[in-house]
N, C-alpha and C positions, 0 to 999 in steps of 0.2 A: 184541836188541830192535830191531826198526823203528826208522827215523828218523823215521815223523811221530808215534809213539809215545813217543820219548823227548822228540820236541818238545814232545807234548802234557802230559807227565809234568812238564816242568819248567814249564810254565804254571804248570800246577796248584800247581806248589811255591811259585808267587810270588802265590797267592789269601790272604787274611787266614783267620785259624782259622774262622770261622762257614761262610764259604765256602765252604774243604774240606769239611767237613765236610758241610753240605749238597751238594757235588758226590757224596760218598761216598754219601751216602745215597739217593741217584741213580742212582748206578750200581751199590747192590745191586739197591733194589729192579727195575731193569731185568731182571737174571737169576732174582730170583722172584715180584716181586710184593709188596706188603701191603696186608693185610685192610683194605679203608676204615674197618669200625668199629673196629678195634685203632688205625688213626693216629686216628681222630676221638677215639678217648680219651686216647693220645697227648698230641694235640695241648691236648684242656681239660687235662692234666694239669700241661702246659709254662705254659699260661696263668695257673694258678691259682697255680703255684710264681713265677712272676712277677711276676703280683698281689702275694701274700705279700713276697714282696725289698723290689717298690716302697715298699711300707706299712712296712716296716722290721719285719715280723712273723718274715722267715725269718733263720737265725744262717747267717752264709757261712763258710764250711772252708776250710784251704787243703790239700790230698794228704798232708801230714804229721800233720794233725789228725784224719781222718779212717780213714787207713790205720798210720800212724805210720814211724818212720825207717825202722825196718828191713822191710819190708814193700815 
């Protein structure tokens, strides 16, 4: 690996989770693209499940509850 590669690699490692994550999704869509109207759905969809949280309407999971131990 490059050096200003691994430089930038360990940036990245020290962004908080949202972050990443948003960098990641950044640098797929760089290599293909996404369909404006699939993130504009996306994105009401983000909104709405957010709405729902605030309002105390959605149940939160934790990866055990949802997928369970052994999984």
């Amino acid at each position: 690996m490059r050096e200003s590669r691994k430089a930038l690699l360990e940036k990245a490692r020290q962004l908080n989770s949202p972050d990443r994550f948003l960098l990641i999704e950044e640098l797929i869509q760089s290599f293909n693209g996404i369909d404006k109207e699939i993130e504009a759905v996306w994105a009401d969809e983000a909104e709405m499940r957010l709405k729902a949280y605030r309002e105390g309407k959605l149940k939160i999971m934790n990866y055990e509850e949802v997928f369970g131990e052994d999984f």
